[in-house]
N, C-alpha and C positions, 0 to 999 in steps of 0.2 A: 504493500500500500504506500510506505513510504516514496519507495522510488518510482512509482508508479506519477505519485504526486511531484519527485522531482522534476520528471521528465516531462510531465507536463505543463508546469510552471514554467521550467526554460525553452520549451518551445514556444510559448505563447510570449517570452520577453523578447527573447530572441531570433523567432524565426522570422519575420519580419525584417531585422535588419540582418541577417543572414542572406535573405532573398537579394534583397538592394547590393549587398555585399558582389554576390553574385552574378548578378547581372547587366550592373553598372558598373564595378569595379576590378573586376578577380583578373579580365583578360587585358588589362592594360598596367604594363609594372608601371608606370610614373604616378598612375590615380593610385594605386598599394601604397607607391613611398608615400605619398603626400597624405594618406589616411593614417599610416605608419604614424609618420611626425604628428598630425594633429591628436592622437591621441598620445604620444608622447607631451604634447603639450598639453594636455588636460593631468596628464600625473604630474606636471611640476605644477602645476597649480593647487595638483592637493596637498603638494609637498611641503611648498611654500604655506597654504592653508593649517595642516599640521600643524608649522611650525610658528604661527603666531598664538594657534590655539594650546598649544604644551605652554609659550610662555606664558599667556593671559590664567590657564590655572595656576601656572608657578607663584606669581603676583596674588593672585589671590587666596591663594593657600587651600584651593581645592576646596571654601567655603561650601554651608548645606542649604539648603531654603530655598530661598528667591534668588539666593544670587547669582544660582546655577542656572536657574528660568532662565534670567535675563544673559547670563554669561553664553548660553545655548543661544540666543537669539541674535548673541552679538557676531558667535560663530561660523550662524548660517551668511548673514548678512558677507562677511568679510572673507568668505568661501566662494558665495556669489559674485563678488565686485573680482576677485581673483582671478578670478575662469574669466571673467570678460573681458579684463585685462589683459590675458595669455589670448584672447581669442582675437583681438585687436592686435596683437604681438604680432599672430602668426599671420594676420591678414597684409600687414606693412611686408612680411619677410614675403611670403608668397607675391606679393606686386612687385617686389625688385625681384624673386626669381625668375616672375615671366616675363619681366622687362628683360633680364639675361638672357634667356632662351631666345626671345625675339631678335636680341643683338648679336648672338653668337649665330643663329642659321636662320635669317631673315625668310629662306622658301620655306621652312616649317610653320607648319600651324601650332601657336602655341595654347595650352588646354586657354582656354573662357575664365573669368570669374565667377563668371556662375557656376562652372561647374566644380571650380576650385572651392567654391562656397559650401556647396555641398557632399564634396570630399570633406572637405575639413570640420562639416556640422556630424554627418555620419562618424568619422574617427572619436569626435570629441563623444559623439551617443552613445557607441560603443563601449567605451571604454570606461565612461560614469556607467554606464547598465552595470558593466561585469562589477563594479566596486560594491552597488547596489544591491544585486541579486545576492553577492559574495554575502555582504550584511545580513540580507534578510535568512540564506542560507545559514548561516551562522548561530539565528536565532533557534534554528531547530535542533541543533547540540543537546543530549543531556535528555531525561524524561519528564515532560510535562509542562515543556518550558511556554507553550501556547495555550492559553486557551484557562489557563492556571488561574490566572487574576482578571478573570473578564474578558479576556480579547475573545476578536470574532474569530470563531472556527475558519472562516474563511480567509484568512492572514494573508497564506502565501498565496491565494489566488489573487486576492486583493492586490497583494505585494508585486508580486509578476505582470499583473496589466500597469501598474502603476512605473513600471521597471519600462514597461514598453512606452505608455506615453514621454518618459527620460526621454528614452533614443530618438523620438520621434521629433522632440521638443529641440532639441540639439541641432537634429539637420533644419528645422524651419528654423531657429536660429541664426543656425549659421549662416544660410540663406539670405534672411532678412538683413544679416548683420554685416554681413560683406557689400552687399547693395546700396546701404544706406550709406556705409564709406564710403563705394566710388561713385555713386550720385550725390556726394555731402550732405546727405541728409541726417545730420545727426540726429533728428527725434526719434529717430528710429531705432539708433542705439540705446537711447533713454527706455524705449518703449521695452527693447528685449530684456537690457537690464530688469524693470520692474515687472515682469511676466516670471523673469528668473526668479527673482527673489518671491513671487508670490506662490509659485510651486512648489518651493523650498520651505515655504512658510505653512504651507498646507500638511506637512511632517506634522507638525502641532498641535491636530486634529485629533490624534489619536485617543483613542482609541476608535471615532468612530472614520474606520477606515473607508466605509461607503459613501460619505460625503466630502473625504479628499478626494477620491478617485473621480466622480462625478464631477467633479470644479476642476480639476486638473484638464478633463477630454473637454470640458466649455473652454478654457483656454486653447487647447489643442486645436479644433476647429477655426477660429478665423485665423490661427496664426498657418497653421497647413495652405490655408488660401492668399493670404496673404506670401507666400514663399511661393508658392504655384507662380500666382500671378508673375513674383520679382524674379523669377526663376527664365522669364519667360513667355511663360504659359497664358491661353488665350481660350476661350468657351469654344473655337472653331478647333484649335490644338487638340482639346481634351475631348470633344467628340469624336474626333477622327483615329487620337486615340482607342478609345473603348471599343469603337468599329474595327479597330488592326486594320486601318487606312492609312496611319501617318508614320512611314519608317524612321523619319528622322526627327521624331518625337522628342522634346529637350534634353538630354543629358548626348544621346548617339552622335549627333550632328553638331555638337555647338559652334560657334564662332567665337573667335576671339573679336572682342569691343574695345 
């Protein structure tokens, strides 16, 4: 039963960007490295994260009560602003990589930023999923550890969709967020910032895991549309899409801009 429940929890976090993986990524090694790196740069962001949050208990002497509330709260926040900051990082390195590439073999097409955007939203998804999943896996350790003090019997089902809206949340991001750099649209950066932190903040729900989960896919939704659209995408695209009329559907054909 257990593993039954394993395997089906990570299928449902995972297959999905498993799919994407495959289908958009596997057969081309430069989208691998550049998925590679962005999730490389999502671990030094939690590394960095770590390490402000080891000294903020150090400082506070690992205090009990409220202080820890709000110490957790400050946490999240300063995990969130981290990751956006490394996601910004890699979006400045990645514009002088394909400015190189353009300079060094001008007849080469160099990848798009769009689709850079969404390499690098997918690496970052990934790689927060597996920490994720890794966590909530963790909670299963040991006999009775769910379900003991009131949690919903449905934890890790809860937990695993919630694991997939992450990944999902990451490539619209990423998306969103690379877009709004090279159109200068900062509010947009503003925007994913506070959609980040408000996902993060839905943790604190707990125990009732059924109404973070639900507020999490309400955000998921127009941000998925809104990455469609920056992505590219067009109500005549997506038709011709779902027909298997349009082969060079966004990510296949891109251009570079």
């Amino acid at each position: 039963m257990t593993a039954a429940v394993f395997f089906g929890c990570t299928f449902i976090a995972f297959g999905p960007a498993l799919a994407l993986y495959i289908f958009t990524i596997a057969t081309e090694p430069l989208r691998v490295i550049f998925l590679i790196v962005g999730a490389f740069f999502w671990l030094l962001s939690l590394l960095l994260s770590s390490l402000v949050w080891f000294m903020t208990r150090t400082i506070t002497d690992n205090k009990d009560g409220p202080v820890q509330k709000y110490l957790l709260m400050f946490g999240v926040l300063v995990s969130v602003l981290i990751q956006e900051m490394f996601r910004f990082a890699y979006y400045k390195i990645l514009k002088k990589a394909n400015e190189g590439l353009k300079s060094i073999n001008p007849d080469e097409t160099a990848p798009s930023m769009r689709l850079l955007a969404y390499v690098s939203g997918l690496g970052f998804g990934i790689m927060s999923g597996v920490f994720s999943f890794v966590n909530t896996l963790s909670d299963s350790l040991g006999p009775g550890t769910v379900g003991i003090r009131g949690d919903s019997p449905q934890f890790f089902l809860n937990s695993a969709f919630m694991t997939l809206v992450i990944i999902l949340l990451h490539i619209f991001w990423g998306i969103v967020f690379f877009d709004g750099c090279e159109k200068k649209k900062w509010y947009t950066l503003l925007v994913v910032l506070l959609t980040h932190v408000l996902v993060s903040a839905l943790t604190f729900v707990s125990p009732h895991y059924g109404i973070s989960l639900v507020a999490a896919y309400v955000i998921v939704v127009p941000m998925g549309i809104w990455a469609f659209f920056a992505a590219g995408g067009s109500c005549r695209s997506l038709r011709l899409c779902l027909l298997c009329q349009d082969k060079d559907f966004l990510l296949f054909n891109q251009h570079s801009r």
